[in-house]
N, C-alpha and C positions, 0 to 999 in steps of 0.2 A: 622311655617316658611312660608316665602311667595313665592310664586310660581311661575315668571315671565319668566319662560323658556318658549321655541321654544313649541308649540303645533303642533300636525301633523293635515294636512287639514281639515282631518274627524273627528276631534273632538277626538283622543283617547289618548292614552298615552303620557305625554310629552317627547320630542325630547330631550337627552341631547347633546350641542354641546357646546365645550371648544372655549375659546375666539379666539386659532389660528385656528380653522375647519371654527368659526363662519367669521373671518378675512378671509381667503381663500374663501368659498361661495358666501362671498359678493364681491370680486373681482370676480369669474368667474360670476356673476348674472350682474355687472356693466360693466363688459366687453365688447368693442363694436363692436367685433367681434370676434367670433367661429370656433374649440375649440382655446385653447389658451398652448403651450408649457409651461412646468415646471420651466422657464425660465422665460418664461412671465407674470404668475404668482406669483413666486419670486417678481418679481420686481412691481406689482399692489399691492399685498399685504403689502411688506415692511418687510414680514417677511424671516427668514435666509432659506436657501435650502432645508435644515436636516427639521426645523419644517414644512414648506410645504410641503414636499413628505410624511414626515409621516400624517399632516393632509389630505393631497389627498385622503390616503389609508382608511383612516376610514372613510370620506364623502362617499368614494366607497362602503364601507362595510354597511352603512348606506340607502344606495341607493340615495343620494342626489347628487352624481356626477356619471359620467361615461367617460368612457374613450379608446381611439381607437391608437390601438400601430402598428409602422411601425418598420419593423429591417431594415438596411439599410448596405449597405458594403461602405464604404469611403475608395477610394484610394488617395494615396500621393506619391512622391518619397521621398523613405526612406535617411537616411545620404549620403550613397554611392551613391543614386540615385542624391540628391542636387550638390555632390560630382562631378557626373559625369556630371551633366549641365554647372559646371564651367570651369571643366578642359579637358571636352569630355567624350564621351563611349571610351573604349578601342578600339574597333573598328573603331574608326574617328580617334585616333592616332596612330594608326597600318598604316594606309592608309595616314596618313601624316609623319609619319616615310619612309614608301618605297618612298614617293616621296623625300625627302626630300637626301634618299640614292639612286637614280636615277633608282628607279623600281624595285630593287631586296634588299632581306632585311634575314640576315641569325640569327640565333637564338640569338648568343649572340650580335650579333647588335643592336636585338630589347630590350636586357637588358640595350646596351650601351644608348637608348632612354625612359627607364625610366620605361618598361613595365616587369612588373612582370611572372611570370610562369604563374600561372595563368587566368591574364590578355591577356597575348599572348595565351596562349590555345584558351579560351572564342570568341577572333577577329579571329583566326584563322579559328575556327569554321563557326561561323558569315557569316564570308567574303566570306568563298566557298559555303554555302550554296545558298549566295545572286550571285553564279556565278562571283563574282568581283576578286577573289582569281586565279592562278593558282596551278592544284597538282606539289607535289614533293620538292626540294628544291634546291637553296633557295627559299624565299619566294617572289612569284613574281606576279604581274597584270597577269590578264587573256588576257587585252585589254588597250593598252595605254591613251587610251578616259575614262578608269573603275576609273584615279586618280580626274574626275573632281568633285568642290566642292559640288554636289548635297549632298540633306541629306539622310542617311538612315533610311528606316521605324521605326528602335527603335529610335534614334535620333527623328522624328518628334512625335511620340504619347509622348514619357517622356517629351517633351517641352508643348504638347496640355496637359499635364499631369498640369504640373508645372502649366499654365496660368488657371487652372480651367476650361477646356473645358469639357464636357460631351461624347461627340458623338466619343468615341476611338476605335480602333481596338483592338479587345475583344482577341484573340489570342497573341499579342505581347505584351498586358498585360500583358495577363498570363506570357510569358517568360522573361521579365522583370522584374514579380513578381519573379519567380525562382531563378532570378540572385542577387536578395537580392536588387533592383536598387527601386522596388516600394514595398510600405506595405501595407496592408486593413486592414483597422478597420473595427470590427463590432460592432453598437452600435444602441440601441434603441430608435426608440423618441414616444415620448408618449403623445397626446394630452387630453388635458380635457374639461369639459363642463360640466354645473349644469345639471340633468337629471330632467326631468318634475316635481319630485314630490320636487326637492331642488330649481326649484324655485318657487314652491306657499307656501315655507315652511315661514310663520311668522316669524320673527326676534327677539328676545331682541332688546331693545336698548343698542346703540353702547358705551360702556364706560362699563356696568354694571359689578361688580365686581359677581364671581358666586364660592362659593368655593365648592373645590373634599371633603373635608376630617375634622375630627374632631379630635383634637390632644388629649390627656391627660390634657394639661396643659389651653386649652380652655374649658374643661367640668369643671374643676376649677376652673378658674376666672369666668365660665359665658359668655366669650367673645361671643360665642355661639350664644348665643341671639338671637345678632342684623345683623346676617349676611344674605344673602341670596343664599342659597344650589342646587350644580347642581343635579336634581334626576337621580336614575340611573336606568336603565331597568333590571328587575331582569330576565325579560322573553330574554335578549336578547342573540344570542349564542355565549359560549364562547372556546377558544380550549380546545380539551381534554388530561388532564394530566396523563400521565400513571404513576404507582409507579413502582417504582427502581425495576428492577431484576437482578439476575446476565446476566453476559454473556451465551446465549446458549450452547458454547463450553465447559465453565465453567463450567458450569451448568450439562452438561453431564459427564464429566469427573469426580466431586463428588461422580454420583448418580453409575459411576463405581467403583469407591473406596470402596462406599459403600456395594458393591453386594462382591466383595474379603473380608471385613472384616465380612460380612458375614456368607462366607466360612470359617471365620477361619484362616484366615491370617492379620499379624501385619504388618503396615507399616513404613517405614526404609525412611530413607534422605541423601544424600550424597550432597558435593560441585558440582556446576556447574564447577569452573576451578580446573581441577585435573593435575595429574603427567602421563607423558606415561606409567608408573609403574601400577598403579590402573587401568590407560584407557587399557591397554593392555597386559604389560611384565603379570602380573598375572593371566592373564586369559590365559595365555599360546599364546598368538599370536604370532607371529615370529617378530622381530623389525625392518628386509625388507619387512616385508609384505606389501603390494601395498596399502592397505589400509589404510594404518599410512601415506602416505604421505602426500603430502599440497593439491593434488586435495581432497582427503575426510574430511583433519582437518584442523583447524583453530588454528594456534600456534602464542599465546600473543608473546608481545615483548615486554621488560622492566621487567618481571619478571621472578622469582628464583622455581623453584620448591621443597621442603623439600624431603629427600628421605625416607621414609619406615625404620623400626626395621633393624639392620645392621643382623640380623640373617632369618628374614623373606626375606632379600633381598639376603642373601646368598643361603636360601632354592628353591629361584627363580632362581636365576642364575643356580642354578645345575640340573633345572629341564629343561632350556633353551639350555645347553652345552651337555646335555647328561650324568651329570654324578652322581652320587649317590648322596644322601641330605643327610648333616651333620649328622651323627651317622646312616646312614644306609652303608650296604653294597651293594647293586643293584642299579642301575638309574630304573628309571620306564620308561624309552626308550631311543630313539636314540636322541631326543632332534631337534633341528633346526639346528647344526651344526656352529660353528664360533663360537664366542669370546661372551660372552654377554656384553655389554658395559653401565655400569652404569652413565655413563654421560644423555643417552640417557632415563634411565629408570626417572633422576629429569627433566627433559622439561616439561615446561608446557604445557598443551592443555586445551581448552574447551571441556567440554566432548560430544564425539560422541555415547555413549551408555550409556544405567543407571546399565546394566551390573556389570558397578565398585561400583555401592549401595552395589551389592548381596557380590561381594567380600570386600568390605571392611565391610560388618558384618558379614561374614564367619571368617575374620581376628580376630574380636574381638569377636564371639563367637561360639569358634569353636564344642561345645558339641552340638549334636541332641536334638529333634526334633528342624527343622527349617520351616517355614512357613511364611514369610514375602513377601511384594508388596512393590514397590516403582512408584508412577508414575510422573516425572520433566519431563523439556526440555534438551531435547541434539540438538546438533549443529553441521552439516558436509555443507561444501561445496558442493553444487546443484545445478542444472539449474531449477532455476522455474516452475515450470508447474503444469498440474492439480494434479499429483498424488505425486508430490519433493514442499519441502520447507526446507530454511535453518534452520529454527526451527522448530521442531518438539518431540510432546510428543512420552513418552513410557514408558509402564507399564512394567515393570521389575521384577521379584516376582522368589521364590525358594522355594522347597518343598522338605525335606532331613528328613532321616531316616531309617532305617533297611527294605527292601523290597520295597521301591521304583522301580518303571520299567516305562519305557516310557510309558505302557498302562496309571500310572496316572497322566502322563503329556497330554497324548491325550483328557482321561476324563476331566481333567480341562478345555482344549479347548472350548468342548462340553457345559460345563455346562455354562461358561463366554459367549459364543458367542449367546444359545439360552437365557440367563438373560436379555440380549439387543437386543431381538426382530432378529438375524439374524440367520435364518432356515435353510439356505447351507454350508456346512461348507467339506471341501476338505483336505485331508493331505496326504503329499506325501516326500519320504527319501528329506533329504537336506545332506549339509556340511558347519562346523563351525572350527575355528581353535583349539573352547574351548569346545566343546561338541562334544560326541561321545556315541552312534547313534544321530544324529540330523535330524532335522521334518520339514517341514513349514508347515503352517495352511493359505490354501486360503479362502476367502469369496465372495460369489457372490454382485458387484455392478448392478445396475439396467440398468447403464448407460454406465459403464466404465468394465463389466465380471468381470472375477474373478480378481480379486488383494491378492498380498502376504500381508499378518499381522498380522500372528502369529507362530514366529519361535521358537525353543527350541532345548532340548535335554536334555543330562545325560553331565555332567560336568564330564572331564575328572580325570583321577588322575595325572594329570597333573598340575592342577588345584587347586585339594582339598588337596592333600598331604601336600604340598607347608604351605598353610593355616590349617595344622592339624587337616584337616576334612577325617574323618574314617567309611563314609558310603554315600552311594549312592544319589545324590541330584537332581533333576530336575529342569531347569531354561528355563527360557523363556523370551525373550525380545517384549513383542504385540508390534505391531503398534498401540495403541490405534488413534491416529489422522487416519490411514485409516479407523476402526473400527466408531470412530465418522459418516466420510464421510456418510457409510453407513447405516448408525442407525438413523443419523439427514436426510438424502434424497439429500446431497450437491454432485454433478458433478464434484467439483474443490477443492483441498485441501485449495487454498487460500482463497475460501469464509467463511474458518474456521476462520479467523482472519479479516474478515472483520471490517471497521470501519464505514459503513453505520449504521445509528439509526434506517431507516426506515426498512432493511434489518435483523437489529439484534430483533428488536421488533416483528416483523412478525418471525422471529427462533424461539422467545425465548414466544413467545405466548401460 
């Protein structure tokens, strides 16, 4: 092949440079004065914007141009600001309003002349500030000499505005900017120029056809041949491409799945939109409970919820009302008192807990040993912040069978929390509506002390009966998402779900 590409001065590797880098060089080299806007370049060239800016950027990268950037703020008056050049600032016909009603001027007169709420607040302001105003009402001249036509200082800079003057009074900007009257642009200009070593760079000449690339269908025919090829620098650097991982969050929440199944626990799945029945009636919460409301849950509209086995929903109810379940003779307590109301138990909800995983496979299998984890998203209405988010994981998991005792709900704590590297680990009595004795399990942050994120307890028989479970279970709802916080080194729960690349790549590193 022959070789009539660009050489670099000193004799070494040839320059490759495509016809629109080579087109653009040769305008900023003929150029008859320096640098030259992106603009002006366009237009020397002949070539479209898109391929000039992108050629710009590789002659940079090249070192054959360089380039000197200014940011700049451009003000204008904005619509309302054009607006008010034509028809006045509010304040110029506030002031021609009172004369026009012979110095005194009352609220809804200045509606009768066309001035908004708003607008009248805004002149009102204005006008006392500038001393031209009297207090109190109506609304009246401080001074009868205060209605003559002089202009007011916003009135003169929004006009020195409008004509393109430079030299403005920098404060009434500013407050004119506020009043929405003027808008800044901030925008970049960026000049160019060939840098020393793109203009002693040799040329092709100007026509020469240079092709990238050798198709299939050219090694074929041969076409090959007869062409002449741009070479490419194999030394030259190019970005680096990372390969795919997961998401860090991801990524850690697997490698805890991993660590429960483990220990010996099977993982379970339930729906995201469930029934208040599963999200609550069953776990024995009260259906006034403060917690079922709309500040904590999020309740679809347009959908129906299925209700529950008409016998598992009776066993519910009577465990709710206080009174014995179908074929026994005792309640197992006093119950929450009132009516239980089955309407309430088909509403749909998103689920606030995975909680309703544990019970709806205690439902379907209700013989010992149990040992399962569940970890999805539930979803409660939150104020964002660093330790709340409206969605948020939780690991969910139950441990039943004949001598169960809170001690080996504490040991699981123990053994989960030091698996994932966190050494402080705190537990102190709580209360749940659905366990009894109940635990929480704090962990120390680095940044943020102790946080709560890992509650449990012994499931009442309140609960288990209900569901035709006949032995002791412990249940636990983690935080895994504060657990992550922790383990990963994040200060903010939101940076769990970030969608930074260069933030997720450095995580997940």
């Amino acid at each position: 092949m022959s070789d009539p590409l660009e050489e670099n001065s000193e004799g070494g590797a040839p320059i490759s440079l495509s016809p629109p880098e080579r087109a653009v060089l040769v305008a900023l080299r003929n150029a008859p004065s320096l640098p030259l806007e992106e603009e002006d370049v366009v237009r020397e060239s002949g070539l479209a914007a898109d391929t000039v800016r992108g050629s710009l950027q590789r002659l940079r990268s090249k070192h054959f141009a360089v380039v000197d950037e200014e940011h700049l703020t451009v003000r204008s008056p904005s619509p309302r600001g054009r607006s008010a050049l034509e028809v006045g600032l509010p304040e110029r016909r506030f002031l021609e309003a009172l004369r026009r009603r012979g110095g005194s001027l009352s609220s809804e007169e200045a509606t009768a002349e066309g001035l908004s709420d708003e607008e009248r607040s805004a002149a009102v302001g204005i006008l006392r500030r500038r001393q031209l105003l009297a207090d109190g009402f109506p609304f009246r001249l401080r001074s009868p000499k205060d209605d003559e036509d002089r202009l007011l200082p916003e009135e003169v800079v929004l006009k020195q505005l409008a004509n393109g003057e430079e030299d403005l009074d920098e404060a009434i900007l500013a407050a004119l900017e506020r009043r929405g009257l003027v808008r800044s642009e901030h925008r970049t200009v960026r000049r160019w120029a060939p840098s020393e070593e793109g203009r002693r760079l040799p040329l092709s000449a100007e026509g020469q056809e240079l092709s990238g690339a050798v198709s299939p269908a050219d090694l074929v025919s041969g076409a090959w041949k007869g062409r002449t090829y741009r070479p490419y620098d194999v030394r030259a650097p190019v970005p680096y491409a990372r390969g795919v991982r997961e998401n860090p969050y991801v990524a850690w929440l697997d490698e805890f799945a991993d660590i429960l199944v483990g220990l010996g626990f099977e993982e379970a799945t339930g729906p995201l939109l469930e029934t208040e029945f599963w999200n609550n009636d069953v776990l024995f919460m009260p259906q006034d409970h403060p917690a079922r409301s709309i500040h904590d849950a999020f309740w679809p509209e347009g959908v129906t919820g299925r209700p529950p086995a008409a016998d598992l929903l009776a066993r519910v109810a009577a465990a709710h009302e206080g009174r014995a379940l179908p074929g026994e003779t005792a309640p197992l307590g006093p119950g929450w008192g009132g009516r239980y109301d089955e309407t309430v138990a088909i509403r749909p909800v998103l689920r606030s807990q995975t909680t309703a995983v544990s019970a709806r496979y205690l439902a379907r299998h209700p013989t010992p040993p149990f040992r399962t984890f569940s970890i999805d998203r539930n979803f409660r209405v939150e104020s964002v912040d660093a330790r709340h988010h409206l969605e948020f994981q939780q690991c969910e998991g139950i441990v039943g069978e004949e001598g169960v005792t809170l001690r080996h709900l504490v040991g699981i704590f123990r053994e989960l929390t030091e698996a994932i590297g966190i050494p402080e680990l705190k537990i102190r009595p709580s209360y749940f509506p659905f366990t009894e004795p109940s635990i929480e399990g704090y962990v120390r942050h680095p940044r943020l002390g102790w946080i709560e994120a890992l509650p449990g307890g012994l499931f009442r028989p309140e609960v288990l009966q209900p569901l035709g479970v006949e032995v002791p279970v412990a249940a636990w709802g983690i935080g895994v998402t504060r657990l992550a916080m922790v383990a990963l080194g994040k200060g903010d729960i939101r940076e769990l779900f970030s969608d930074d690349l260069d933030e997720l790549t450095r995580g997940g590193a």
